[in-house]
C-alpha positions in Angstrom: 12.1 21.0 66.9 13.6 24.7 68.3 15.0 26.9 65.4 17.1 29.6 66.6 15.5 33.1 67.3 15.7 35.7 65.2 16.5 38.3 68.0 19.4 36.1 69.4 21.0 35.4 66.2 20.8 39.4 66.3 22.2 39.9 69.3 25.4 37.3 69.2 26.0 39.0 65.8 26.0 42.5 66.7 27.3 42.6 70.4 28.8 39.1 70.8 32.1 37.7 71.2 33.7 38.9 68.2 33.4 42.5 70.2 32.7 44.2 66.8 32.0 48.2 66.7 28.4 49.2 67.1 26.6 48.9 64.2 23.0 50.6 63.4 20.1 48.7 63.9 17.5 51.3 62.4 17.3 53.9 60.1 16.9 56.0 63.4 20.6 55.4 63.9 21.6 56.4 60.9 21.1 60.3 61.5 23.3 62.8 62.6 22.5 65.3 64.8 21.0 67.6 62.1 18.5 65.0 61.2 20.9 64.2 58.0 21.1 60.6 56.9 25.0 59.5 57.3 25.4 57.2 54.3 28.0 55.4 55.2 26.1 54.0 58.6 22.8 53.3 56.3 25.3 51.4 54.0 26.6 49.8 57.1 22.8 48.6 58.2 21.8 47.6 55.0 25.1 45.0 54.5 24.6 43.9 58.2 20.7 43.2 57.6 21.4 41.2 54.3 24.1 39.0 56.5 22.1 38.8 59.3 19.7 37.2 57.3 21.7 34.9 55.6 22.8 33.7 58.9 19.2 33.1 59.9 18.7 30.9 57.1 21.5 28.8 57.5 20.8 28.1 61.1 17.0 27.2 60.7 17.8 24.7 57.6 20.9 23.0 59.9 18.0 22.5 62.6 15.7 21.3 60.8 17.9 18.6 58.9 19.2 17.8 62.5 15.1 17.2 63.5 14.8 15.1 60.3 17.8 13.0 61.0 16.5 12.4 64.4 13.0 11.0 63.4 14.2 8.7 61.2 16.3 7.0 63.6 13.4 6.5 65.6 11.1 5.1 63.2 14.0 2.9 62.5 14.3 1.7 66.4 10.6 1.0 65.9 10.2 -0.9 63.0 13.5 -2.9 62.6 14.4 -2.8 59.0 13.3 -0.8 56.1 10.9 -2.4 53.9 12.0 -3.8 50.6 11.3 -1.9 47.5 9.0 -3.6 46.1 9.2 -4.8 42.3 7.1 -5.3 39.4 6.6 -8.8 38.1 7.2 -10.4 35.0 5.3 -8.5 31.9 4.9 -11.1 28.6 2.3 -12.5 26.1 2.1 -15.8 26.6 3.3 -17.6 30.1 3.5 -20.8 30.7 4.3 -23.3 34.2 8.1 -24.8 34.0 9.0 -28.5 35.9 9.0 -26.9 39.3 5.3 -25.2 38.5 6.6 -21.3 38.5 4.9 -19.6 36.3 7.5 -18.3 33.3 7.3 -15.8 30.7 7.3 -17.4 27.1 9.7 -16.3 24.5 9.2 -16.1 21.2 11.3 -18.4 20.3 9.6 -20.7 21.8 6.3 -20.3 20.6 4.8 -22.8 18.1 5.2 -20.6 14.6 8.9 -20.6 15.5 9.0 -24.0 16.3 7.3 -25.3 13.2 8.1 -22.7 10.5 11.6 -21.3 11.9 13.2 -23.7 14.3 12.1 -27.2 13.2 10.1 -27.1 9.8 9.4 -30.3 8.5 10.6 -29.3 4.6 11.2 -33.0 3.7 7.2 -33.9 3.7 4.9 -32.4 1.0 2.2 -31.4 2.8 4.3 -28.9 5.0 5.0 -27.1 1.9 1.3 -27.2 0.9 0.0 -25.8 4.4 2.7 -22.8 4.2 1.7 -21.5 1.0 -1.7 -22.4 2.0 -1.1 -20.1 5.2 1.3 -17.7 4.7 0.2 -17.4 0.7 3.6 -17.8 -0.7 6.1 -21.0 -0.9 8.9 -21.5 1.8 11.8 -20.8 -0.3 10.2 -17.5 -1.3 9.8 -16.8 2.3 13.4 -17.2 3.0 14.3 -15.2 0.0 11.9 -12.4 1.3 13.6 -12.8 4.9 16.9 -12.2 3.5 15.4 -8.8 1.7 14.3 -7.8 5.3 17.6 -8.2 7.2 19.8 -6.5 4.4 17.1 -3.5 4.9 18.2 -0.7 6.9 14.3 -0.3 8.0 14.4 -3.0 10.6 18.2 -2.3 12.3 16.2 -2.1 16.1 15.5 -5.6 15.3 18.5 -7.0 14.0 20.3 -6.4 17.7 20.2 -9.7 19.9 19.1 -7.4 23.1 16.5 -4.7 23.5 17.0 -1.6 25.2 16.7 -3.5 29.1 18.5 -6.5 28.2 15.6 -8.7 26.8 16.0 -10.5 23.3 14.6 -8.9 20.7 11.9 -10.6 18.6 12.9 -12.8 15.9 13.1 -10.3 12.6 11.7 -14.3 10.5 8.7 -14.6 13.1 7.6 -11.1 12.7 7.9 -11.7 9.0 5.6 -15.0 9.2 3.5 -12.0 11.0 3.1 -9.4 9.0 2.1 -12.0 5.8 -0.4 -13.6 7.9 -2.4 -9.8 8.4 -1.8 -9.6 4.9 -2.6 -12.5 3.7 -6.2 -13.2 6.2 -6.3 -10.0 7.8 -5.9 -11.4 11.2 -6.0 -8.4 14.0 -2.4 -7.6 15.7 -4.1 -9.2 19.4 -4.3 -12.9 16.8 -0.7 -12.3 16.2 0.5 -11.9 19.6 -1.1 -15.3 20.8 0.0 -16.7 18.0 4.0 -15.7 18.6 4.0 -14.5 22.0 5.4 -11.1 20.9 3.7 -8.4 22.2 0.9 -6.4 19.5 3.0 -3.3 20.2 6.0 -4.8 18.7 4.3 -6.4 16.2 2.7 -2.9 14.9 5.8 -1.5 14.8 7.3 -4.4 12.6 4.3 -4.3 10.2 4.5 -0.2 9.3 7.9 -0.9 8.5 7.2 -3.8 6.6 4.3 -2.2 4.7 7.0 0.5 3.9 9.6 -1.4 3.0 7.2 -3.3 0.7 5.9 -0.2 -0.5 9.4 1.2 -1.9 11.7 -1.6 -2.0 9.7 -4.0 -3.2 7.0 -2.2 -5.7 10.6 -0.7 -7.1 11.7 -4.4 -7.7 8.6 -6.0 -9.2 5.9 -3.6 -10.4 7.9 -1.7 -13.9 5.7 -1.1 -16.1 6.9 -1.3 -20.0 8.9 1.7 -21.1 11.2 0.2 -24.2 9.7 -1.7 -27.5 11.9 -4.7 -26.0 9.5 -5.1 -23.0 6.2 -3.8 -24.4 6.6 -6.7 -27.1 6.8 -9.3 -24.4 3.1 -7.9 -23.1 1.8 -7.6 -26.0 2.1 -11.1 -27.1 -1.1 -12.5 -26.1 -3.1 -9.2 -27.6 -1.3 -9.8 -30.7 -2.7 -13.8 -30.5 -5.9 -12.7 -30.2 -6.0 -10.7 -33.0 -5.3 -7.2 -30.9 -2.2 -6.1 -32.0 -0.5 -3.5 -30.4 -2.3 -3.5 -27.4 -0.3 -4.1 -24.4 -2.7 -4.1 -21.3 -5.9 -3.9 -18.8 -6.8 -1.4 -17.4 -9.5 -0.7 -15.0 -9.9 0.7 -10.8 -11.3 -1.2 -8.1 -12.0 -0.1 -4.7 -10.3 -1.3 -0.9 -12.6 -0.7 2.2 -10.9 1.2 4.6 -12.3 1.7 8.7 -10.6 4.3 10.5 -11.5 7.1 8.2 -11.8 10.7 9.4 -14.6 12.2 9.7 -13.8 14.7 7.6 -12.8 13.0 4.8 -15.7 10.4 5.3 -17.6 11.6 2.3 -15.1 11.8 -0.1 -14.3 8.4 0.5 -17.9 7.3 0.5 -19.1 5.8 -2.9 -22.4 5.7 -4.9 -22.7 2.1 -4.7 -20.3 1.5 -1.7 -22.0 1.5 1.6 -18.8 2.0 3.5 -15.6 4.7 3.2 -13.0 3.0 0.7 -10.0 3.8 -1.4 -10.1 3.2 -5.0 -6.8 2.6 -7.4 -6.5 2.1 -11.0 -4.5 -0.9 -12.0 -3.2 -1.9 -15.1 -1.9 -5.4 -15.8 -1.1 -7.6 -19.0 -2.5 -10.5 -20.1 -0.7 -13.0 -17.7 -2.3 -11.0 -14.7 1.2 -9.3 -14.3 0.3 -5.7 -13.2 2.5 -3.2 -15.0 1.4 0.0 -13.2 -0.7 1.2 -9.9 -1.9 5.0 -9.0 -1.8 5.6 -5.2 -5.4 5.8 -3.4 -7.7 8.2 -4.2 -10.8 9.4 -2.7 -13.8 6.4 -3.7 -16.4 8.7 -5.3 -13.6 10.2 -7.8 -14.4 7.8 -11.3 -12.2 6.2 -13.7 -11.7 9.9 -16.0 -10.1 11.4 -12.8 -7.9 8.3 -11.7 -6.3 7.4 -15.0 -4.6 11.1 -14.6 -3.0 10.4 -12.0 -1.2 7.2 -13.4 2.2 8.4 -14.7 2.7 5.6 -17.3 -0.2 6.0 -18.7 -0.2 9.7 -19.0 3.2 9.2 -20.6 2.1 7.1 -23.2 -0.9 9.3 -24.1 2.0 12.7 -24.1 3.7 10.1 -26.7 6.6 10.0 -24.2 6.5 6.4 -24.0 6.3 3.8 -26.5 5.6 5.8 -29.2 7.7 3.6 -31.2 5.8 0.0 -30.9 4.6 -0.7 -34.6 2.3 -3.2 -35.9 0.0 -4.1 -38.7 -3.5 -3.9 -39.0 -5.7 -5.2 -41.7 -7.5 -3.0 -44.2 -9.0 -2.7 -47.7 -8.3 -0.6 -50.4 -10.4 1.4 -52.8 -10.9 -2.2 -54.9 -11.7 -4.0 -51.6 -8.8 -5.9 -51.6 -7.1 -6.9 -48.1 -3.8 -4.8 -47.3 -1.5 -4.0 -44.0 -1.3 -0.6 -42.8 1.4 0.3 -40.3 0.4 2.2 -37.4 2.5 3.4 -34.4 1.8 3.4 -30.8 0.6 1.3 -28.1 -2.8 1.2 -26.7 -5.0 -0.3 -23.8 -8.1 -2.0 -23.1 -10.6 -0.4 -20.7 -14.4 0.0 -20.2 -16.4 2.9 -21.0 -15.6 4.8 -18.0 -12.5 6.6 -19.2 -11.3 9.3 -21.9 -12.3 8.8 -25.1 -8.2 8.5 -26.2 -6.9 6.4 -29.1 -4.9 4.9 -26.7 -7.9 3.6 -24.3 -10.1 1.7 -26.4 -13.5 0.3 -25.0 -15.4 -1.6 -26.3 -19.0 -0.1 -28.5 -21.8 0.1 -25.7 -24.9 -0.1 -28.4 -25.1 -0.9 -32.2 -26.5 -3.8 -34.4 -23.4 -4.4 -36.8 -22.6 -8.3 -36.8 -18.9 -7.2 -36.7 -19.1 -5.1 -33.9 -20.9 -7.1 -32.0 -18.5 -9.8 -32.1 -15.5 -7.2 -31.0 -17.0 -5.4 -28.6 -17.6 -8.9 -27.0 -14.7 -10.5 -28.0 -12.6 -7.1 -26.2 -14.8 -8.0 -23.1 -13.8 -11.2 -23.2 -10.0 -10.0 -23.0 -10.5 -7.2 -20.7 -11.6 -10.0 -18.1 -8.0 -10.3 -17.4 -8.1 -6.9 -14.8 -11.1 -8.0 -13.4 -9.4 -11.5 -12.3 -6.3 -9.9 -11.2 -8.8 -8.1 -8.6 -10.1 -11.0 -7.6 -6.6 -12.6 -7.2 -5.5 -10.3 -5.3 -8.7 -9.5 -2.9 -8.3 -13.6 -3.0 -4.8 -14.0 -1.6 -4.2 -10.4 0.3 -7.9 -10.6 2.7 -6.7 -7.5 3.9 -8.3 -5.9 0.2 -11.2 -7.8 0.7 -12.5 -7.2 4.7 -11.2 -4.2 4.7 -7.7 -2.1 6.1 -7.8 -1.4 9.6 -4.9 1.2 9.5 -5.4 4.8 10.7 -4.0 6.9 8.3 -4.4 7.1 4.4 -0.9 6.7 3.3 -0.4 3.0 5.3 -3.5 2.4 3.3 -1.6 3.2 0.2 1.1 1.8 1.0 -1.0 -2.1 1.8 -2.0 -1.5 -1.3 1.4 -1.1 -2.7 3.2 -3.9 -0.9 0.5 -6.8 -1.7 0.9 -5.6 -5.6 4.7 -5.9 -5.2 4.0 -9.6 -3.5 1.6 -10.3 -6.3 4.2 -9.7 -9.3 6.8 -11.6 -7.1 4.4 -14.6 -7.2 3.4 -14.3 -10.5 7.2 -14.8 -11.5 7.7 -17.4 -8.7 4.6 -19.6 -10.0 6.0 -19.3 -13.6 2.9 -17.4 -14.5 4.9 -14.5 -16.4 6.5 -16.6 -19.4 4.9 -16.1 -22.7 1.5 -17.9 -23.3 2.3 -19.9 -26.6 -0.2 -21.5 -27.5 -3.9 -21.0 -28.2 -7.2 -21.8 -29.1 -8.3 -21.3 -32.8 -11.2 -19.7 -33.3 -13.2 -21.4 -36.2 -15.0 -19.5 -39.3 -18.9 -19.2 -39.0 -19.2 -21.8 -41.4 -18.1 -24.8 -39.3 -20.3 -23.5 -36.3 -21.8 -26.4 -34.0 -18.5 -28.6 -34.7 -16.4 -27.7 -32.1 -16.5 -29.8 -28.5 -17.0 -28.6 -24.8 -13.5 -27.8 -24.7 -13.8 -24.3 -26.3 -13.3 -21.6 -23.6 -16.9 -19.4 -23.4 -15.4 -16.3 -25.0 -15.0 -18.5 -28.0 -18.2 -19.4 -27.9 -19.3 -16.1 -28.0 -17.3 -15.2 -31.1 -18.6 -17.6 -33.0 -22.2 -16.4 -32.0 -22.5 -12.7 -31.2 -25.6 -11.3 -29.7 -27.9 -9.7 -32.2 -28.1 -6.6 -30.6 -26.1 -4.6 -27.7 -28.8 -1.8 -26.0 -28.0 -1.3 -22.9 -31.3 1.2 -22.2 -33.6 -0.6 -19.7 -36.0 2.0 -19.3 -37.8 1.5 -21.9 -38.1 5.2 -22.5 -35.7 4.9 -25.5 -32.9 8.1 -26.3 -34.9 10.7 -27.2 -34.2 12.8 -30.0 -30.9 14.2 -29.1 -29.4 10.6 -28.3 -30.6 9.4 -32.0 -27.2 8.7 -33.5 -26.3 10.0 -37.2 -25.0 7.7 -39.5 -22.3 10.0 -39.6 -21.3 9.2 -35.9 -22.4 5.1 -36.2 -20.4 5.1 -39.4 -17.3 7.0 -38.2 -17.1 9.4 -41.7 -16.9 12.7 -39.7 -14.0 10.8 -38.1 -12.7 9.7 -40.9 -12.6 12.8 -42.6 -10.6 14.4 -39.9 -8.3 11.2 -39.7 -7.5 11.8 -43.7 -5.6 14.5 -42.5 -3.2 12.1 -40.5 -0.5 11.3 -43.2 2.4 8.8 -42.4 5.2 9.4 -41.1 8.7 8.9 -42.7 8.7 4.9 -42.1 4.8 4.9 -43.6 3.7 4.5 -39.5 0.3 6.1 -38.5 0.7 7.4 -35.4 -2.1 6.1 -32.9 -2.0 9.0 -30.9 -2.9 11.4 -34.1 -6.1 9.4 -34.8 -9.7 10.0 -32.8 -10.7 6.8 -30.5 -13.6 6.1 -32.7 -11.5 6.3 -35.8 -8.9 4.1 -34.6 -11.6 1.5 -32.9 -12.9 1.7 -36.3 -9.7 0.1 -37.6 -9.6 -2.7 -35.2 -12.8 -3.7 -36.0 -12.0 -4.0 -39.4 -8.3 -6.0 -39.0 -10.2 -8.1 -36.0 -13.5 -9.1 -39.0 -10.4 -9.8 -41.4 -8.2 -11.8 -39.1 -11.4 -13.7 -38.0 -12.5 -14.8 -41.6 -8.1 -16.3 -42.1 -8.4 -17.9 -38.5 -6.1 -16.4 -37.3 -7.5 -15.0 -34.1 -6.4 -17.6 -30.9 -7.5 -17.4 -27.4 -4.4 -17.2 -25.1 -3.8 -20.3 -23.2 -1.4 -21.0 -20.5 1.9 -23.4 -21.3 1.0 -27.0 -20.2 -0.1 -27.5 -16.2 0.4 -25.1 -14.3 0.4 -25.8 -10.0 -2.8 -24.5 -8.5 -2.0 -21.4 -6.5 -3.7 -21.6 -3.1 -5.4 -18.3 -3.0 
């Protein structure tokens, strides 16, 4: 390739055929005769340089997009025709050979979940119904009702479009659902998924952190609300007040979720005493019919029950007397002659373990002492209390994702698993029938007729009617010392119950609860439950006839 000189272009510009006046070409022909610079001929040279230069430029890129012009015509006349630009082939999860054996991309729609959940479910034979809910951990009609939630969500609008963003369908927002429940419900990885519906784990990740936060919001708003009038808190405390635990109106305890993408930074807040692997812990509260009522978000696993229950609003509310301040009931007492009366109180209370505050409104049950009566309702409250403890293991049960573990990075996701599978849980709970009132009961008998009763008795019956002698929990052997010696005073309650005489009734002759001390007012239920025991009129909740077994 020849470029143009720099001399010539020079040359034809300054002396060519235009004929134009002589222009300097140094600084040397700028001077006059006294050696003065003439500025007007070094303005000259300095507009005739910058042009010249321009012109320079011009020339050398026309020649060398000339040369560039010419080679490819040649490698043209050598080759024939261009290549073809080549493409990239089909991208999928699942592919599959069609009649003519070309391998084919599958859809989703034609994967098996759609075709025997979505497409062509067999609802007209009992066992499909029995392997869905057995699968997908609730019935069908609840997983249609649950669909119709997600498409009137504005969370999932990228999926409610028939094409993506290059033209392909999108997935199916009902196959994504069936999902999402089936990570819930056995913790399956996202890789499972994607064989399983032939939608990509990318897609599928996306769906299921919307899900989780739809479930989080949406649904905890819908099914999780806790008690906040004397309307509703009746309705929970029925089966309290049935087993001779009147106004008491729930559970309460905290259980812990492994979690496995925790930072290292965090990892030994989350690390437990007994726990040998980073985990979230929540407090739950839940009535009687395994309903929960109320959930904390996660909190580090080494904070304890004291720090948790702080952090629950309801709770704190009912302990401000914010809430439910209002809930009366009766409790059994004696007079100065020893003859049985009613006392009004005011409040509403909850059962726990000896882990939290020592509030009149958490009452646990008495860790040691050899009273008879005592004994028999510090086991009997045991016995009740079971009701948190089997709403764990319902929900680790159903949800696997509790159980094995949440493989989520982040702690809010975390939170908000946790949040959605309570949300699912109360929406079971109703759809099993599971939340109506427990009417009936089982009559505890009177110590007199002990030995008569058949196998049919439920255990914490069995108990009642024959407390342990004793309840020392001291293994050592070592005993409590000196300072751990209790005073009959604090076994006996009177420096309790002096301060508690200063607690007068209100205007309607209520007590309120959350004026009295917890060992005064546990002192009180003792004495209504040993009364209400001796008229038989303390019943062990029992479920309405049959009810379906839930396939956890």
């Amino acid at each position: 390739m020849d470029l143009p000189s720099a001399s010539s272009s020079l040359s034809y510009y300054l002396f060519g055929g235009s004929n134009k006046l002589f222009c300097p070409a140094t600084i040397a022909d700028c001077l006059d005769s006294e050696g003065n610079v003439d500025a007007d001929k070094h303005r000259r040279l300095l507009r005739e340089e910058a042009d010249f230069v321009a012109l320079h430029q011009a020339e050398c890129a026309a020649a060398f997009v000339k040369c560039i012009v010419e080679d490819d015509d040649d490698d043209c006349d050598d080759r024939g025709q261009p290549d073809a630009k080549r493409r990239r082939g089909e991208r999928g999860a699942l592919f599959y050979a069609d009649t003519d054996g070309i391998r084919r991309v599958l859809p989703p729609f034609k994967s098996l979940w759609h075709n025997m959940y979505i497409d062509k479910p067999s609802l007209d034979t009992p066992q499909f119904h029995v392997k869905f809910r057995k699968r997908f951990r609730m019935p069908y009609s609840s997983y249609l009702e649950l669909v119709e939630k997600v498409n009137n969500s504005n969370l999932f609008e990228r999926w409610k479009d028939k094409k993506d963003a290059v033209g392909n369908p999108c997935a199916p927002i009902p196959l994504l659902l069936l999902a999402s429940l089936r990570y819930l419900g056995r913790a399956w990885t996202f890789d499972d998924l994607n064989e399983s519906t032939a939608i990509s784990e990318e897609v599928i990740r996306c769906f299921f952190h919307q899900f989780i936060r739809f479930g989080s919001t949406t649904l905890f708003e819908e099914y999780v609300n806790p008690p906040k009038d004397v309307f509703t808190a009746r309705s929970q405390e029925h089966e309290f007040c049935q087993a001779g635990l009147p106004g008491c109106v729930a559970s309460m305890d905290a259980t812990h979720v492994a979690i496995e993408k925790c930072s290292f930074r965090l990892r030994q807040a989350h690390l437990a005493q007994k726990l040998p692997y980073t985990a979230r812990t929540y407090n739950l509260v839940v009535n009687h019919r395994r309903r929960i009522l109320s959930t904390t978000r996660g909190h580090p696993a080494r904070w304890n029950d004291k720090s948790l229950v702080k952090f629950d609003q309801w709770v704190m509310s009912m302990r401000r007397g914010e809430l439910l301040h209002d809930l009366t009931f009766d409790l059994y007492d004696r007079d100065d002659d020893g003859n049985v009366i009613k006392r009004k109180h005011k409040g509403a209370w909850l059962l726990v373990d000896n882990g939290y505050h020592n509030w009149s409104i958490t009452v646990p049950p008495i860790k040691s002492t050899t009273l008879r009566k005592e004994i028999r309702f510090s086991q009997w409250l045991e016995s009740m209390r079971k009701d948190v403890e089997c709403t764990f293991g319902v929900l680790k049960g159903r949800w696997r994702i509790l159980k094995s573990g949440i493989r989520l990075g982040g702690l809010e996701e975390c939170d908000q698993v946790w949040l959605t599978c309570c949300a699912l849980h109360n929406m079971l709970v109703e759809v099993d029938g599971l939340d109506e009132r427990w009417q009936d009961g089982v009559v505890s008998d009177w110590e007199r007729h002990m030995g008569e009763y058949d196998g049919r008795l439920p255990e914490a019956i069995r108990r009642l009617l024959t407390p342990a002698q004793a309840r020392n929990y001291d293994t050592s052997g070592m005993g409590r010392g000196i300072d751990g010696v209790p005073t009959a005073a604090s076994v006996n309650g009177d420096a309790d119950d002096a301060t508690e005489a200063a607690v007068q009734p209100d205007v309607d002759g209520c007590i309120p609860v959350g004026a009295l001390k917890m060992v005064t007012f546990r002192k009180k239920l003792i004495t209504h439950f040993n009364i209400a025991f001796t008229k038989r009129e303390v019943q062990w909740p029992k479920r309405n006839g049959p009810v379906s077994h839930l396939n956890i």
